[in-house]
C-alpha positions in Angstrom: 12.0 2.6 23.9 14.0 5.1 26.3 16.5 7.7 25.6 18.7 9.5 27.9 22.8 8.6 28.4 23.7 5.0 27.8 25.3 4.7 31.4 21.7 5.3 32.7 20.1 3.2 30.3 21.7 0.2 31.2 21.3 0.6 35.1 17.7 1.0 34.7 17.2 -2.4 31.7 16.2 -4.5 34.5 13.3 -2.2 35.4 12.7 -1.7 32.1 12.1 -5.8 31.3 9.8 -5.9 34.0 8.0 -3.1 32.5 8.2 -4.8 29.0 9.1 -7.6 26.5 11.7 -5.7 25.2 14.2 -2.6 26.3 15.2 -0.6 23.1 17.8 2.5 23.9 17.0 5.2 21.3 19.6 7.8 21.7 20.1 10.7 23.8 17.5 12.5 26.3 13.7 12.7 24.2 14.6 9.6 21.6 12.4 7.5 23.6 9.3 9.6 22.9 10.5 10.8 19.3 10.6 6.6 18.8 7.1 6.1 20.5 5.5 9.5 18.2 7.3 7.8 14.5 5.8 4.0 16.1 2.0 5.2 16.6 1.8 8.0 13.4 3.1 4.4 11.4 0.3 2.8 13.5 -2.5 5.2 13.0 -1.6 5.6 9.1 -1.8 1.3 9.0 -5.2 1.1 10.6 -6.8 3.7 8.7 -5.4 1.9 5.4 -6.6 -1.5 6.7 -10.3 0.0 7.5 -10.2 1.3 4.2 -9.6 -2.2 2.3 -11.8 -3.8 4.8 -14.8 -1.1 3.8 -14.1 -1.5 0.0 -13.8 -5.0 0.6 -17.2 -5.1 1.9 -18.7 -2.9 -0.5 -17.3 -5.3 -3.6 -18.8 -8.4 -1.1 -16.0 -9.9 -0.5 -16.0 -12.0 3.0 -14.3 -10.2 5.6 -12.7 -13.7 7.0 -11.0 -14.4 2.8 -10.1 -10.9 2.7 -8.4 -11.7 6.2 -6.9 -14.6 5.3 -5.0 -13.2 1.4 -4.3 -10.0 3.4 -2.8 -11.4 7.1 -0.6 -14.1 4.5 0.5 -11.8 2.3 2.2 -7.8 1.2 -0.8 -6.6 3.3 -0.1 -8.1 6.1 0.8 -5.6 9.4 0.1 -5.4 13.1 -3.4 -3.9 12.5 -4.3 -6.9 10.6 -2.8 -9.7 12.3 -2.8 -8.7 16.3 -5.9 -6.0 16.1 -8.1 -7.2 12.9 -11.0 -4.1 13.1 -13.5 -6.2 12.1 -15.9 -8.1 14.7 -15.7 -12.1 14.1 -12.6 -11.9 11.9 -9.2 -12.3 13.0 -7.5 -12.7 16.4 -9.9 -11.4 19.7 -9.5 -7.4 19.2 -11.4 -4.9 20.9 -13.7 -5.2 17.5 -14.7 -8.1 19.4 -16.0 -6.2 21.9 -18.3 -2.9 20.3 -14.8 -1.5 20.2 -14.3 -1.1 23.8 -11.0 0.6 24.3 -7.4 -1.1 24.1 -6.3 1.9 23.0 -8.6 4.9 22.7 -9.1 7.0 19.8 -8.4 10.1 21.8 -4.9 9.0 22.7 -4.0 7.9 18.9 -5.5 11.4 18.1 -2.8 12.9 20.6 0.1 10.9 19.2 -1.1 11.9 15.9 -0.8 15.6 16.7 2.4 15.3 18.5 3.7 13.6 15.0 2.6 16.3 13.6 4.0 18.8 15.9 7.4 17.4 15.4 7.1 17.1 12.2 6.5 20.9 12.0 9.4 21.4 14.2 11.7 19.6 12.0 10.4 20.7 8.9 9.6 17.4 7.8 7.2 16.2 5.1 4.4 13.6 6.5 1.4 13.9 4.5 -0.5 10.5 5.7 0.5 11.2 9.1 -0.9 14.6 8.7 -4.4 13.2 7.1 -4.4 10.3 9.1 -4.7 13.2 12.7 -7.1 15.0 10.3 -9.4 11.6 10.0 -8.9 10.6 13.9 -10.0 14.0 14.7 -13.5 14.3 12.4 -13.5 10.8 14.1 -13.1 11.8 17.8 -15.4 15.1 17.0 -18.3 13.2 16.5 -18.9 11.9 20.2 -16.4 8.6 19.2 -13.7 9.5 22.3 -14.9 6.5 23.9 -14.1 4.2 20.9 -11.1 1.8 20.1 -9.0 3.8 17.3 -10.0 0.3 15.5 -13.6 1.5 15.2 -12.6 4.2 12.9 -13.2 1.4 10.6 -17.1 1.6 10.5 -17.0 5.3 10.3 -15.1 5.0 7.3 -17.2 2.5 5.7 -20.2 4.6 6.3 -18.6 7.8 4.3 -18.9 8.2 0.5 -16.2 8.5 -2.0 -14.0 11.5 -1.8 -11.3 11.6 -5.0 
């Protein structure tokens, strides 16, 4: 995802393809990063909504590997179930695999989160799940979890009570 003049764009695709699967021009100068800030609030909004069916899901005993199968085969189905599956032993090799070692750290989903919300605020647009999903990465992040995947957010959650 790049922005800037479409001249420039198209000098630069071959670097871009070596950089990348795919080279997606987004507009003028900045649509690049506004595409990259609407692609990871839609990502960290996904994985906190797949944590939260795989924590109820639990918590009604379901298996984690049916639940995985209905939901990856069906209106659930998404990137953070299919690619990234948060839960250990379930799914395609994620860093759940691996005591949530880092693919993509919680602090940086916590940034993109906040810059959502920053341009959200600038724009005067409404984004209530991406504004509670940055206020759930950051109680998340607070608690000495910088270190984690932003896939292990889905332990935390399972350990938390019911909130209406």
């Amino acid at each position: 995802m790049a922005g800037g003049a479409p001249a420039a764009f198209e000098k630069a695709r071959p670097l871009f393809e070596i950089m990348g699967a795919r080279a997606v021009h987004c507009g003028g100068a900045g649509s690049g990063q506004a595409a990259k800030i609407c692609n990871n609030m839609i990502l960290g909004i996904s994985m906190i909504g797949v944590c939260e069916a795989f924590a109820l899901a639990g918590k009604l005993g379901l298996d984690p590997h049916s639940l995985y199968d209905v939901v990856s085969s069906s209106s659930g189905s998404c990137w953070s179930v299919n690619t990234y599956c948060p839960v250990p032993g379930v799914g395609p090799n994620s860093p759940a695999d691996h005591d949530y070692r880092p693919g993509f750290a919680a602090t940086l989903m916590l940034k993109d989160l906040d810059l959502s919300q920053q341009a959200a605020a600038a724009v005067d647009a409404s984004t209530p799940l991406g504004a509670h999903a940055a206020t759930l990465f950051s109680e998340f992040v607070a608690q000495d979890r910088e270190s984690l995947d932003f896939s292990a957010i889905l332990p935390w959650l399972a350990a938390r009570r019911h909130e209406p």
